[in-house]
N, CA and C atoms of all chains as a GROMACS GRO file, in nm:
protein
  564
    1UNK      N    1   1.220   0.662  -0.125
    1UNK     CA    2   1.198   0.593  -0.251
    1UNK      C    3   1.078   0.651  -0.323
    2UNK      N    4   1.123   0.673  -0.439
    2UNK     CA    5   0.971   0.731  -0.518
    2UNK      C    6   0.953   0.643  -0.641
    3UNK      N    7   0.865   0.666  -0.726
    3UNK     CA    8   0.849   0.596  -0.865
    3UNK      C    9   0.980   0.569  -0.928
    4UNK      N   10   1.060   0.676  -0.944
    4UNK     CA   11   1.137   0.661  -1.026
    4UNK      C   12   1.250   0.565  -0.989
    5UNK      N   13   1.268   0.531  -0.872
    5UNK     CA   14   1.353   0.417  -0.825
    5UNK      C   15   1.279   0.292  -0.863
    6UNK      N   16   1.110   0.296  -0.847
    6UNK     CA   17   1.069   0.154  -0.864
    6UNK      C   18   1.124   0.122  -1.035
    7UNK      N   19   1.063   0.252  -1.110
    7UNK     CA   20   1.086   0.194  -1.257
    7UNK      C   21   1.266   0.143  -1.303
    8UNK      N   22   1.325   0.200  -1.235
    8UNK     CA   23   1.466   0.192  -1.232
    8UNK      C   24   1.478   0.055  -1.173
    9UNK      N   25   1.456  -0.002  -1.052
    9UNK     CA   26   1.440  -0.154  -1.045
    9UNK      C   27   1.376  -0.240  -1.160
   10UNK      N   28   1.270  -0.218  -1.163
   10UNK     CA   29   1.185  -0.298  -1.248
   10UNK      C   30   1.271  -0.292  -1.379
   11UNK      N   31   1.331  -0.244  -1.460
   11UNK     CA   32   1.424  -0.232  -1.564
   11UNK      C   33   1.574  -0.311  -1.568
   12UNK      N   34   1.628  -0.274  -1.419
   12UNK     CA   35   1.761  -0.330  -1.381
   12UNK      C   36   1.712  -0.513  -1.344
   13UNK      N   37   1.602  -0.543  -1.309
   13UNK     CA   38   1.560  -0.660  -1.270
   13UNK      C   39   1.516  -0.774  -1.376
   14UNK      N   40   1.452  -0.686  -1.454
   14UNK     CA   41   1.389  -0.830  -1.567
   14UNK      C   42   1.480  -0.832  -1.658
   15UNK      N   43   1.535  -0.932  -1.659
   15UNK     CA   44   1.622  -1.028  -1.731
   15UNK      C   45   1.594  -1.102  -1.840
   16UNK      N   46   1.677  -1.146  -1.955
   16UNK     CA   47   1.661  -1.265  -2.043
   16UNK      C   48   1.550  -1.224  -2.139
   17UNK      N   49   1.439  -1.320  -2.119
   17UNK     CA   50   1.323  -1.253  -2.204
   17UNK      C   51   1.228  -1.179  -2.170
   18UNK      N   52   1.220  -1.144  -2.029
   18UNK     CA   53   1.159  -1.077  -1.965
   18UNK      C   54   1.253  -0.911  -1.978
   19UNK      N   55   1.310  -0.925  -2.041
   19UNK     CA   56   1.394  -0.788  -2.066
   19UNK      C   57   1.274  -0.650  -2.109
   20UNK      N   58   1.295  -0.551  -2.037
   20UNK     CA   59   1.202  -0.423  -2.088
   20UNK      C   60   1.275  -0.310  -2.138
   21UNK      N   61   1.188  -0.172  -2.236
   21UNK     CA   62   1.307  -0.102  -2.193
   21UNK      C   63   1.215  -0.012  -2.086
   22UNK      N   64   1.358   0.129  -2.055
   22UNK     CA   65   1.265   0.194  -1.989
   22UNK      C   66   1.194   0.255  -1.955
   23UNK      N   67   1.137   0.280  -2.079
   23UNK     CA   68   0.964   0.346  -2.143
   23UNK      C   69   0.876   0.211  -2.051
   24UNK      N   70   0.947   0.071  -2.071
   24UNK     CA   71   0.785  -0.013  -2.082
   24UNK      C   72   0.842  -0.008  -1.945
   25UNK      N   73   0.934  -0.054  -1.876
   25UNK     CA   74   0.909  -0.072  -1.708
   25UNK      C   75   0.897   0.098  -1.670
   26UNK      N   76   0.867   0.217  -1.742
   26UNK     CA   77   0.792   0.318  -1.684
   26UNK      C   78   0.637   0.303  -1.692
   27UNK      N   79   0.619   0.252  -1.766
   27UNK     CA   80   0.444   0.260  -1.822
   27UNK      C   81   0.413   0.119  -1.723
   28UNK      N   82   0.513   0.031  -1.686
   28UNK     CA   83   0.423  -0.098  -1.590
   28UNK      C   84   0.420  -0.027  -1.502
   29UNK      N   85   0.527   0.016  -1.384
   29UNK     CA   86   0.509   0.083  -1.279
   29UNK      C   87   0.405   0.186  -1.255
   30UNK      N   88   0.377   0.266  -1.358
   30UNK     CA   89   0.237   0.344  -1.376
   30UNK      C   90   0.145   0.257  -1.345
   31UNK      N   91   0.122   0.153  -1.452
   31UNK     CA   92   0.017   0.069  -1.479
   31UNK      C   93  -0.025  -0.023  -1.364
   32UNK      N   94   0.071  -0.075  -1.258
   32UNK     CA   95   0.073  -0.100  -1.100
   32UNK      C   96  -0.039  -0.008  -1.001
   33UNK      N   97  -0.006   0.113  -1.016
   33UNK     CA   98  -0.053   0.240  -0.901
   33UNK      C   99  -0.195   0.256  -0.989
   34UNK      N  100  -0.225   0.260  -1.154
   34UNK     CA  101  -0.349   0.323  -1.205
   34UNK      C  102  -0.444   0.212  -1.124
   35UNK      N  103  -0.394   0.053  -1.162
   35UNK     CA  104  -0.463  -0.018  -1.166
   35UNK      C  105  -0.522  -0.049  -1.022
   36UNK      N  106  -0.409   0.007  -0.942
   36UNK     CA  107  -0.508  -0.057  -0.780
   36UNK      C  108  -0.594   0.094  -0.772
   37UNK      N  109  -0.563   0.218  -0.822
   37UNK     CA  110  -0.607   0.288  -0.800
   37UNK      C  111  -0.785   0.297  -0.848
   38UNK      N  112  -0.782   0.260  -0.995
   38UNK     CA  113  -0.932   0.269  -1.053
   38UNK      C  114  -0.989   0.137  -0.923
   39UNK      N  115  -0.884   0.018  -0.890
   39UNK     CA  116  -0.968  -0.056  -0.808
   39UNK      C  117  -1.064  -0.061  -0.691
   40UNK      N  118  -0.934   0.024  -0.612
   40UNK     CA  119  -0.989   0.087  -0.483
   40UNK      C  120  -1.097   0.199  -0.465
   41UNK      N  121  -1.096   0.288  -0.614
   41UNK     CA  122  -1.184   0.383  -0.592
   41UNK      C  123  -1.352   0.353  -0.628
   42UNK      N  124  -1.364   0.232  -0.724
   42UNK     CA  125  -1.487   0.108  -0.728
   42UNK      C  126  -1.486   0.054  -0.635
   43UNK      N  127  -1.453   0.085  -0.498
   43UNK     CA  128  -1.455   0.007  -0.369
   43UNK      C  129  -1.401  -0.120  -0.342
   44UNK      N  130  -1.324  -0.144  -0.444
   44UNK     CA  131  -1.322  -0.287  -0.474
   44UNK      C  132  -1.169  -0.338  -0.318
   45UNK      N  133  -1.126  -0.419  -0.277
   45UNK     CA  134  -1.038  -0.443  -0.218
   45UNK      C  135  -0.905  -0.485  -0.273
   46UNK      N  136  -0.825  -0.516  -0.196
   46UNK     CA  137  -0.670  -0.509  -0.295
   46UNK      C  138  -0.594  -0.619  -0.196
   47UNK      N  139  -0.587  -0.724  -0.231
   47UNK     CA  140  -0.499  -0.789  -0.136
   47UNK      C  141  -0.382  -0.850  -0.201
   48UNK      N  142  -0.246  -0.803  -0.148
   48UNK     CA  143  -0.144  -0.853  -0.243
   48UNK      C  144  -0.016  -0.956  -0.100
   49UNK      N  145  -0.035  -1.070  -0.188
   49UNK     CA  146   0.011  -1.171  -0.057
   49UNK      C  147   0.193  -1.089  -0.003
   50UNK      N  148   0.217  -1.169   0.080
   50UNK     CA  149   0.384  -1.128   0.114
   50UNK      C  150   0.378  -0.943   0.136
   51UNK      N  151   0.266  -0.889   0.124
   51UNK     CA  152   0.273  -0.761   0.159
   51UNK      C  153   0.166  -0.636   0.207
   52UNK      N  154   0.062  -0.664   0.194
   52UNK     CA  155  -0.055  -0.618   0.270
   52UNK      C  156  -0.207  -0.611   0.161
   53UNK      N  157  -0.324  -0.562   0.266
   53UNK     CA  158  -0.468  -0.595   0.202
   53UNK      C  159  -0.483  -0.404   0.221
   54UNK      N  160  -0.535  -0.376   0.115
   54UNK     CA  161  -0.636  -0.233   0.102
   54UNK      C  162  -0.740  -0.236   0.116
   55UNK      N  163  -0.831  -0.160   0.194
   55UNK     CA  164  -0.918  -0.217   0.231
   55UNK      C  165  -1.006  -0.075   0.216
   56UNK      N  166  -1.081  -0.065   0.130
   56UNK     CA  167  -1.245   0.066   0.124
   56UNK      C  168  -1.287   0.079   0.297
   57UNK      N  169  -1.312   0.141   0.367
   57UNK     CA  170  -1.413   0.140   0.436
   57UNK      C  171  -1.504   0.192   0.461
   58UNK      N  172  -1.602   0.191   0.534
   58UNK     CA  173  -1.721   0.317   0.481
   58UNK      C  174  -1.752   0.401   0.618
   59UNK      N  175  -1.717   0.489   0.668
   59UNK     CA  176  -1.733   0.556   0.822
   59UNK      C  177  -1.868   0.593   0.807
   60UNK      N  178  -1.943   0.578   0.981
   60UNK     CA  179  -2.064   0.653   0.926
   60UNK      C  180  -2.050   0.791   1.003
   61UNK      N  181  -2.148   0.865   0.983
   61UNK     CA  182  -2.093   1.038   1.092
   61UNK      C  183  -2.120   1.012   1.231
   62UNK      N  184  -2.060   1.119   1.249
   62UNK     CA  185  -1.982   1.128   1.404
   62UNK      C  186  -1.977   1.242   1.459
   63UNK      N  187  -2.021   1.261   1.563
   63UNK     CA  188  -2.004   1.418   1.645
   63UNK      C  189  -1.809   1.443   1.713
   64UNK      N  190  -1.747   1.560   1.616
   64UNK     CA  191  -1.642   1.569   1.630
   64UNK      C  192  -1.651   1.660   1.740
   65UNK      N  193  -1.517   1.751   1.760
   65UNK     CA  194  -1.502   1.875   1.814
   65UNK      C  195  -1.369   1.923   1.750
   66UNK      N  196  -1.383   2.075   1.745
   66UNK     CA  197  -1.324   2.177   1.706
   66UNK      C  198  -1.223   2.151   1.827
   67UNK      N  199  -1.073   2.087   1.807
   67UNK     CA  200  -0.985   2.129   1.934
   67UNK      C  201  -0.944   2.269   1.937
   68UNK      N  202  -0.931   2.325   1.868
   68UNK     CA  203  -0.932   2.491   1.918
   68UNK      C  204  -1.032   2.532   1.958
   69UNK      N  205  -1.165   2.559   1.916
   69UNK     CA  206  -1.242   2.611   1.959
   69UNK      C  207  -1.371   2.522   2.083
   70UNK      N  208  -1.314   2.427   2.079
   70UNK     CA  209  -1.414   2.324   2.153
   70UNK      C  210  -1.571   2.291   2.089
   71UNK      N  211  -1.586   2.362   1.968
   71UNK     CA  212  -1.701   2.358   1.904
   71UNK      C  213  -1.744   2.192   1.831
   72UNK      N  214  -1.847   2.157   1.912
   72UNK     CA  215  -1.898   2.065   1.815
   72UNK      C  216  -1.949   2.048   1.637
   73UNK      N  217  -1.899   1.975   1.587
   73UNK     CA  218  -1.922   1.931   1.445
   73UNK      C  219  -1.974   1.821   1.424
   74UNK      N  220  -2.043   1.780   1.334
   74UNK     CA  221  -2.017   1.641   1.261
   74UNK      C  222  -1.967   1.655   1.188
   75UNK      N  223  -1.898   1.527   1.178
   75UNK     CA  224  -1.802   1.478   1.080
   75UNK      C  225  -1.924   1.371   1.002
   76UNK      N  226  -1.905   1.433   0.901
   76UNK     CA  227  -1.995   1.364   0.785
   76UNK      C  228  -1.943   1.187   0.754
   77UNK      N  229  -2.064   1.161   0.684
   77UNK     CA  230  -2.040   0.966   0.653
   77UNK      C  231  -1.954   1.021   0.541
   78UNK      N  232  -1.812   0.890   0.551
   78UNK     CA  233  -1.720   0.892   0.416
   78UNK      C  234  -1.653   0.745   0.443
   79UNK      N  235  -1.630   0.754   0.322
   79UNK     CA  236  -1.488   0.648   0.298
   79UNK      C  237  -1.351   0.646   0.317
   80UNK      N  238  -1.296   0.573   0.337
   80UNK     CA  239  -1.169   0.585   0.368
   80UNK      C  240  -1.069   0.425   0.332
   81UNK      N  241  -0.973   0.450   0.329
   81UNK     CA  242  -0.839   0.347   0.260
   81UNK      C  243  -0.765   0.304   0.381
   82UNK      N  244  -0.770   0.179   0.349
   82UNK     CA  245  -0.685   0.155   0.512
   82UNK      C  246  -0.629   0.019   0.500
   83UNK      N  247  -0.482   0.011   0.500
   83UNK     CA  248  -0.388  -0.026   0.499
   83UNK      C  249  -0.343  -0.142   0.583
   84UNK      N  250  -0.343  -0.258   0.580
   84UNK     CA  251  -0.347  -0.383   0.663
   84UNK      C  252  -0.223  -0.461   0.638
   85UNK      N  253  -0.069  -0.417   0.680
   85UNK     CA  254   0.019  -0.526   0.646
   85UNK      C  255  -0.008  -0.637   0.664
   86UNK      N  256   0.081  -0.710   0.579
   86UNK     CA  257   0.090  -0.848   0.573
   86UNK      C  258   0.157  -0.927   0.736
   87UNK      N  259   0.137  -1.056   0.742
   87UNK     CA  260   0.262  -1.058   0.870
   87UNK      C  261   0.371  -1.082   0.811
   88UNK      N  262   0.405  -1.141   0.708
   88UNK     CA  263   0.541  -1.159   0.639
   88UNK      C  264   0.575  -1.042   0.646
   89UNK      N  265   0.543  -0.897   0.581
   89UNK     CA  266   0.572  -0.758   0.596
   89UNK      C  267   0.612  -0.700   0.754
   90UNK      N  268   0.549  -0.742   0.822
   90UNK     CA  269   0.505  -0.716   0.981
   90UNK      C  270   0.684  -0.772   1.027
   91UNK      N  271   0.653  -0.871   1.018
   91UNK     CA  272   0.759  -0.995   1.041
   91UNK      C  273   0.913  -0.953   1.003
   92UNK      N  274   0.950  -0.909   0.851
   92UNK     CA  275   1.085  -0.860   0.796
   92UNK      C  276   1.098  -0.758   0.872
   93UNK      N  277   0.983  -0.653   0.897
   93UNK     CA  278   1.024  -0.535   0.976
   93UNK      C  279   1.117  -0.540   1.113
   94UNK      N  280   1.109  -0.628   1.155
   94UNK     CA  281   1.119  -0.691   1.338
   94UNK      C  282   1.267  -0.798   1.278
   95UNK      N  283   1.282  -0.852   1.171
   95UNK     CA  284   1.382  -0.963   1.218
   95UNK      C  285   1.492  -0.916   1.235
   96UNK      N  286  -0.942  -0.758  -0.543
   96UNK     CA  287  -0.805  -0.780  -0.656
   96UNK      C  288  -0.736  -0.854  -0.604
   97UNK      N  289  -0.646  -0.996  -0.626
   97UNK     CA  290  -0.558  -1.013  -0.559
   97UNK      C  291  -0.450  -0.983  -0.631
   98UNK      N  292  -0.308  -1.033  -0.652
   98UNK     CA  293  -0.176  -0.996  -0.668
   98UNK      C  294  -0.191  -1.037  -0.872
   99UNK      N  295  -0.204  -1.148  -0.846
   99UNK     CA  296  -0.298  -1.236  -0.984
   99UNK      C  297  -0.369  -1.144  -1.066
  100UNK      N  298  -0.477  -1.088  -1.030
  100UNK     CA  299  -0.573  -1.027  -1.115
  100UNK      C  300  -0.502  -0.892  -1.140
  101UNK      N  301  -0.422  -0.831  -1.022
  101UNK     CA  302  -0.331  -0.744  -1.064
  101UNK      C  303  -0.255  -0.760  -1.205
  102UNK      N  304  -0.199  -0.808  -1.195
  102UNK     CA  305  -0.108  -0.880  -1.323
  102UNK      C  306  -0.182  -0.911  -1.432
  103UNK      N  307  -0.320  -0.972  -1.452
  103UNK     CA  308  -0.374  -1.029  -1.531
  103UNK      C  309  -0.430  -0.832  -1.581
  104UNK      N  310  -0.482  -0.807  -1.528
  104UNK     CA  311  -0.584  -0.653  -1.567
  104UNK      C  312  -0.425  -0.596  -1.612
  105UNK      N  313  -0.354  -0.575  -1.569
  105UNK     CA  314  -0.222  -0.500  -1.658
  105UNK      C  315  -0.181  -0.610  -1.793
  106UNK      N  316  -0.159  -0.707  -1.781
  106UNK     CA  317  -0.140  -0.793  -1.922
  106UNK      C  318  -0.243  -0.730  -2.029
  107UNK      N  319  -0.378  -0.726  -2.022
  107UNK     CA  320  -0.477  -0.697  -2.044
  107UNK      C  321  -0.464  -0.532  -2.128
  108UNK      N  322  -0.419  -0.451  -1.996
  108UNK     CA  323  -0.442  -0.296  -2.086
  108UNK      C  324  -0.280  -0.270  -2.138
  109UNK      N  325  -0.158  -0.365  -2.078
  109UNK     CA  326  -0.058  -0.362  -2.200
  109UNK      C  327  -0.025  -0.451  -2.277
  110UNK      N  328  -0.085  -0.474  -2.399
  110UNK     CA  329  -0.085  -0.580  -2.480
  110UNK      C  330   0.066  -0.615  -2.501
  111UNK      N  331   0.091  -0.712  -2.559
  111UNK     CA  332   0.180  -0.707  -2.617
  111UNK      C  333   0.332  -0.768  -2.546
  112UNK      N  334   0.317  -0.762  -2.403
  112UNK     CA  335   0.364  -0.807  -2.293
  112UNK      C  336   0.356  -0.941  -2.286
  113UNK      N  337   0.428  -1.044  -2.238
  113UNK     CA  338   0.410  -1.174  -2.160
  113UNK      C  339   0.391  -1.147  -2.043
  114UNK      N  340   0.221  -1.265  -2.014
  114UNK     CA  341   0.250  -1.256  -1.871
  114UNK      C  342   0.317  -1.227  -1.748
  115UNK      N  343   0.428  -1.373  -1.829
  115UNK     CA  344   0.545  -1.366  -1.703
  115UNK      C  345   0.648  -1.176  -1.718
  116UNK      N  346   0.655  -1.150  -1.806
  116UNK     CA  347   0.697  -1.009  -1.777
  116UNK      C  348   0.655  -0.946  -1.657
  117UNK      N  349   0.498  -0.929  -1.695
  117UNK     CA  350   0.404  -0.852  -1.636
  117UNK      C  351   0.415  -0.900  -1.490
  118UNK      N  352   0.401  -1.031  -1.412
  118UNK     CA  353   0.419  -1.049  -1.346
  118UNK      C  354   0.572  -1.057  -1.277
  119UNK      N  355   0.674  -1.030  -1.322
  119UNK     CA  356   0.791  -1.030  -1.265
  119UNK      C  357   0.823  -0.896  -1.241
  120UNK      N  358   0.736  -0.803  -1.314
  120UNK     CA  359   0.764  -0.666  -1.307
  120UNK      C  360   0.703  -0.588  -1.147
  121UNK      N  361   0.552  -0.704  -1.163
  121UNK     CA  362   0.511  -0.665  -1.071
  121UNK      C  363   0.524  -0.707  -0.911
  122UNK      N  364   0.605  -0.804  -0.898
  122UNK     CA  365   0.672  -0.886  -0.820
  122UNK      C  366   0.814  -0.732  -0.761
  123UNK      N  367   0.884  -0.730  -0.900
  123UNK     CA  368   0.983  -0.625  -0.842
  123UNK      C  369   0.951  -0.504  -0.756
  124UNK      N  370   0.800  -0.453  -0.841
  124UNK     CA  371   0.802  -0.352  -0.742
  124UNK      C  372   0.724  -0.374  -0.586
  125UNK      N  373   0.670  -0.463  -0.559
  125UNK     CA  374   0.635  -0.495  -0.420
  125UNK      C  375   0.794  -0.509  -0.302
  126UNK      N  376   0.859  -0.625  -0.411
  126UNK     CA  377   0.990  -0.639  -0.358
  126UNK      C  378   1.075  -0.508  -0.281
  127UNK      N  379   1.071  -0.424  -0.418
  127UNK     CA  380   1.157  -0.311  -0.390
  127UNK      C  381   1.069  -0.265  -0.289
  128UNK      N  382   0.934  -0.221  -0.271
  128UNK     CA  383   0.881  -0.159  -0.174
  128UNK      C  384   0.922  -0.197   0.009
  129UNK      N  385   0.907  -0.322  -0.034
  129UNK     CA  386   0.955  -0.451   0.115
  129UNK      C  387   1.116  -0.370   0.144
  130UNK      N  388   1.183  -0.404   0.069
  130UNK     CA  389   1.330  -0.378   0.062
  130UNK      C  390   1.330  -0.224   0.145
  131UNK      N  391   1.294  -0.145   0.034
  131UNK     CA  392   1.287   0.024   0.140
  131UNK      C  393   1.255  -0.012   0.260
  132UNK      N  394   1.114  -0.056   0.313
  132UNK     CA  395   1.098  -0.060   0.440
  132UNK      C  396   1.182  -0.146   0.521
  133UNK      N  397   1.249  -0.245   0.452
  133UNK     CA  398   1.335  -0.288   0.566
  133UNK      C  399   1.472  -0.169   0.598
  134UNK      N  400   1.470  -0.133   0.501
  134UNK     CA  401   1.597  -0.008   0.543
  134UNK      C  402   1.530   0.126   0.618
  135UNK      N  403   1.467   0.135   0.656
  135UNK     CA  404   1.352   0.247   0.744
  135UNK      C  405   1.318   0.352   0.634
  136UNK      N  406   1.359   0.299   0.501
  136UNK     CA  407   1.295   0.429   0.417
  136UNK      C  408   1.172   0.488   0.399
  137UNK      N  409   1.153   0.565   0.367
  137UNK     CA  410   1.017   0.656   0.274
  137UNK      C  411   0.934   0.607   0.177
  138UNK      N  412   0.844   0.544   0.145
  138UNK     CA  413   0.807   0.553   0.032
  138UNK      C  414   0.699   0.634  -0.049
  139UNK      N  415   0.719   0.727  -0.125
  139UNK     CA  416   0.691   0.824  -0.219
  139UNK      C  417   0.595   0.852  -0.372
  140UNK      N  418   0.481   0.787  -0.326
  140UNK     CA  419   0.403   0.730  -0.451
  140UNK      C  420   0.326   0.870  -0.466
  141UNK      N  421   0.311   0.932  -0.569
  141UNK     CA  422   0.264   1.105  -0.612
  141UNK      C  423   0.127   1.005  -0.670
  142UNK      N  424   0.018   1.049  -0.616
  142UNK     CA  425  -0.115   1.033  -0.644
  142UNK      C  426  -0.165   0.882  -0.575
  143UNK      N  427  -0.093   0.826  -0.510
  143UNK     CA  428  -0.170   0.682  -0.442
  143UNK      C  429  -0.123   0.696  -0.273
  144UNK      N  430   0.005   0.700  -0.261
  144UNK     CA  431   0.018   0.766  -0.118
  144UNK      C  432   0.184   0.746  -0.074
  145UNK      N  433   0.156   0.727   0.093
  145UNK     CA  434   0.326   0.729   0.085
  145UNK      C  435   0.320   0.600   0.214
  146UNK      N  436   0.412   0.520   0.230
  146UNK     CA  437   0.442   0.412   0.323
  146UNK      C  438   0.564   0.449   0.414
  147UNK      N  439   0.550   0.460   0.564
  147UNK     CA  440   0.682   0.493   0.652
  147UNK      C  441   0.651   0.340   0.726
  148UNK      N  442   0.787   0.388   0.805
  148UNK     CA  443   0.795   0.313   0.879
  148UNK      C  444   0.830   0.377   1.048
  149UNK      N  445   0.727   0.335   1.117
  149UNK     CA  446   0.708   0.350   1.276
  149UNK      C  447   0.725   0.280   1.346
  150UNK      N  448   0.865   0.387   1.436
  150UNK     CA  449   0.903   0.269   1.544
  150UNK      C  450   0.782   0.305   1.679
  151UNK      N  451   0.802   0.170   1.711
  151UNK     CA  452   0.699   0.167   1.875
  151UNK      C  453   0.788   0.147   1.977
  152UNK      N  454   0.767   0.194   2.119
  152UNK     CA  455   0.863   0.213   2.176
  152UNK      C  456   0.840   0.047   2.276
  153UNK      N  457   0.842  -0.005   2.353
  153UNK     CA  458   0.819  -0.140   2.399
  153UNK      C  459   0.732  -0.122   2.541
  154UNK      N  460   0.627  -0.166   2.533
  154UNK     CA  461   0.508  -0.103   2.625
  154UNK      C  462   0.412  -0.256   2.693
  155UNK      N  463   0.400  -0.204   2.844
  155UNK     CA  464   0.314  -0.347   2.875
  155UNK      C  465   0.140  -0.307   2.813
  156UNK      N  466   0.130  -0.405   2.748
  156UNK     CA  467  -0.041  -0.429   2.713
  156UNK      C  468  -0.093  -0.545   2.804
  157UNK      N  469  -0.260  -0.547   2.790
  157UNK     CA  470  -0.335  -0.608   2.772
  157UNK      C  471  -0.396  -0.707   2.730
  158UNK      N  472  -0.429  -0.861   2.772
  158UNK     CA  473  -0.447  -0.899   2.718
  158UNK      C  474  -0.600  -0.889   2.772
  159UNK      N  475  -0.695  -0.846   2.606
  159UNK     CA  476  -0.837  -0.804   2.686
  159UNK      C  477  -0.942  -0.883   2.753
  160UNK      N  478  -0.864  -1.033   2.685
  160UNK     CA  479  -0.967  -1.155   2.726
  160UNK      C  480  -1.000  -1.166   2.865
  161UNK      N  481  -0.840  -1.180   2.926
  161UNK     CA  482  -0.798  -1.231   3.034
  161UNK      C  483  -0.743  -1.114   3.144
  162UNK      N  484  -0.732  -0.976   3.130
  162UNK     CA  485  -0.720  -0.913   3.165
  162UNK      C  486  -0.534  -0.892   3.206
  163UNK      N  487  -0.468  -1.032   3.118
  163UNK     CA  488  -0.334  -0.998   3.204
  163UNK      C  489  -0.244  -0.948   3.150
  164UNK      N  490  -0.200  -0.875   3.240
  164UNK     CA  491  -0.057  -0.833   3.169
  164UNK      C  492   0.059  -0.874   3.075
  165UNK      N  493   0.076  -0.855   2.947
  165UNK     CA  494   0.189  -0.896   2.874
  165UNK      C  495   0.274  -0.744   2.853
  166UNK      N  496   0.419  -0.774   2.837
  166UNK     CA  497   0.470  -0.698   2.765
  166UNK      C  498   0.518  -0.737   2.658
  167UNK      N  499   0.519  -0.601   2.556
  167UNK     CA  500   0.491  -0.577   2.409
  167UNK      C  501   0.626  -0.505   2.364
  168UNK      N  502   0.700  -0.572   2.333
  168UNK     CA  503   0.863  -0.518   2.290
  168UNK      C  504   0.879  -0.386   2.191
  169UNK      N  505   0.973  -0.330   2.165
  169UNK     CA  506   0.964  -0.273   2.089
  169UNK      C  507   0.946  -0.317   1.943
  170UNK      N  508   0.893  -0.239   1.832
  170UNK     CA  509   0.888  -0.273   1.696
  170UNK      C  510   0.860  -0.192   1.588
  171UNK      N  511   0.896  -0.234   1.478
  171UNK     CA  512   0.821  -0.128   1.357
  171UNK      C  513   0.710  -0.200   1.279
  172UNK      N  514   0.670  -0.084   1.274
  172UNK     CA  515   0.530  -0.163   1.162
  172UNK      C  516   0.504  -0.049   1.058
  173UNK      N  517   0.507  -0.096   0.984
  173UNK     CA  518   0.461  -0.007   0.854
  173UNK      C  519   0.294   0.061   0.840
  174UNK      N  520   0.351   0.227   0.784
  174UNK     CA  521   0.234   0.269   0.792
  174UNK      C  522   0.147   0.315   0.655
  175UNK      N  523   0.067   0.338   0.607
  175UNK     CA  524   0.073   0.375   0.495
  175UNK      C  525  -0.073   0.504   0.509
  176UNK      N  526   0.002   0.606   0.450
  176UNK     CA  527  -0.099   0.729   0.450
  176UNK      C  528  -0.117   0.778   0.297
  177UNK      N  529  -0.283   0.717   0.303
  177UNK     CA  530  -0.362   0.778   0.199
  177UNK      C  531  -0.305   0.909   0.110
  178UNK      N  532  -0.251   0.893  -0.062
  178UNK     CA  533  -0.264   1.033  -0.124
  178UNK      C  534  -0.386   1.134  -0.076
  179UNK      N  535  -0.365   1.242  -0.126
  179UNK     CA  536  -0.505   1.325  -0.138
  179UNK      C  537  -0.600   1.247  -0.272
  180UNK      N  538  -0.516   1.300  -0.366
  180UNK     CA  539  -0.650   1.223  -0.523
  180UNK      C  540  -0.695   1.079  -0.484
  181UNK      N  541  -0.637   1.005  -0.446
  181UNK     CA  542  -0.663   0.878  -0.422
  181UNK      C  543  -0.804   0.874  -0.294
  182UNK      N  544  -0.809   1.026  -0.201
  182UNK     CA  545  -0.849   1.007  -0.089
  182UNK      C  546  -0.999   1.019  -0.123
  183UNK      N  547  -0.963   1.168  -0.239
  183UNK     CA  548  -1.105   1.200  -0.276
  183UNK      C  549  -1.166   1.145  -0.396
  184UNK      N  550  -1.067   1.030  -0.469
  184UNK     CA  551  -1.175   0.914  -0.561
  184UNK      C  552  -1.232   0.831  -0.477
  185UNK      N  553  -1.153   0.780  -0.386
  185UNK     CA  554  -1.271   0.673  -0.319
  185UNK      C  555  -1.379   0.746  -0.255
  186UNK      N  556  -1.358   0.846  -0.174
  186UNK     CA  557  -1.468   0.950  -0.102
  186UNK      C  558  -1.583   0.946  -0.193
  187UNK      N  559  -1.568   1.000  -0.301
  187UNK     CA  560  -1.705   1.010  -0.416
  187UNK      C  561  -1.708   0.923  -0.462
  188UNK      N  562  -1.686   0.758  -0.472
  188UNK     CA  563  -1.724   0.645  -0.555
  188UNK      C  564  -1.852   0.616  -0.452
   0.00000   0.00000   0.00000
């Protein structure tokens, strides 16, 4: 599934007065991904019920190793995105 | 953000919209997302990331409190791996 199936739902789905065309359910489906995107990258968190929490985190450094070469590194302090299904999500997967 | 402010910040930068649009739109695409993963699909987002689904094979664990043995059936759980652009805006915020 890629974008273009979501905007293709989102179009085939809203009904009545909620009717779009499919310029505007292309530009919502955009407007979905910009918006958690500018969110998450302000660190901000993302929790969307019935389907999972995004979550910033902040790693601090760490002495890695080179598995080829066995050479020690650090791995520098960063951030990272991390993905927390829902159990309802958890749950449909399994029934 | 929750699901709400989602909806509300898109009402917001597309004028012109009803709420309830905005929110039914955005309802569909979580839906549809749910939907793929219940069918073991792919999902394919170009610049935010991609969502699979991983099967686990059925394994005895731990319980760490108590030290006892449970077994842990098989299952899927959804995974979701970070875009790159997405990886390296949050990196530098």
């Amino acid at each position: 599934m890629t974008k273009a199936d979501l905007v293709e739902a989102v179009y085939a789905q809203l009904e009545g007065a909620s009717r779009v065309s499919k310029r505007e359910s292309a530009d919502l489906v955009e407007l979905v991904f910009d918006t958690l995107k500018d969110n998450l990258a302000a660190g901000d968190k993302v929790k969307i019920s019935g389907f999972g929490n995004f979550v910033v985190r902040q790693k601090k450094p760490r002495v890695g190793r080179n598995p080829q070469t066995g050479k020690e590194i650090t791995i520098s302090e960063r951030k990272v995105l991390s993905f927390k299904a829902s159990q309802v999500l958890k749950s449909s997967l399994n029934a | 953000m929750t699901k709400s402010q989602l909806i509300d910040a898109i009402v917001q930068k597309k004028a012109g919209l009803p709420r309830k649009t905005v929110e039914q739109a955005v309802n569909a695409v979580f839906d549809e997302m749910v939907g793929a993963m219940k069918r073991g699909e792919r999902i394919e987002i170009r610049g935010f990331g991609n969502f699979t689904v991983r099967k686990y094979k059925p394994y005895t664990g731990r319980n760490p409190k108590t030290g006892q043995s449970v077994s842990v059936e098989a299952k899927q759980m959804p995974f979701f791996k970070v875009g790159k652009d997405l990886r390296e805006r949050i990196n530098k915020s």
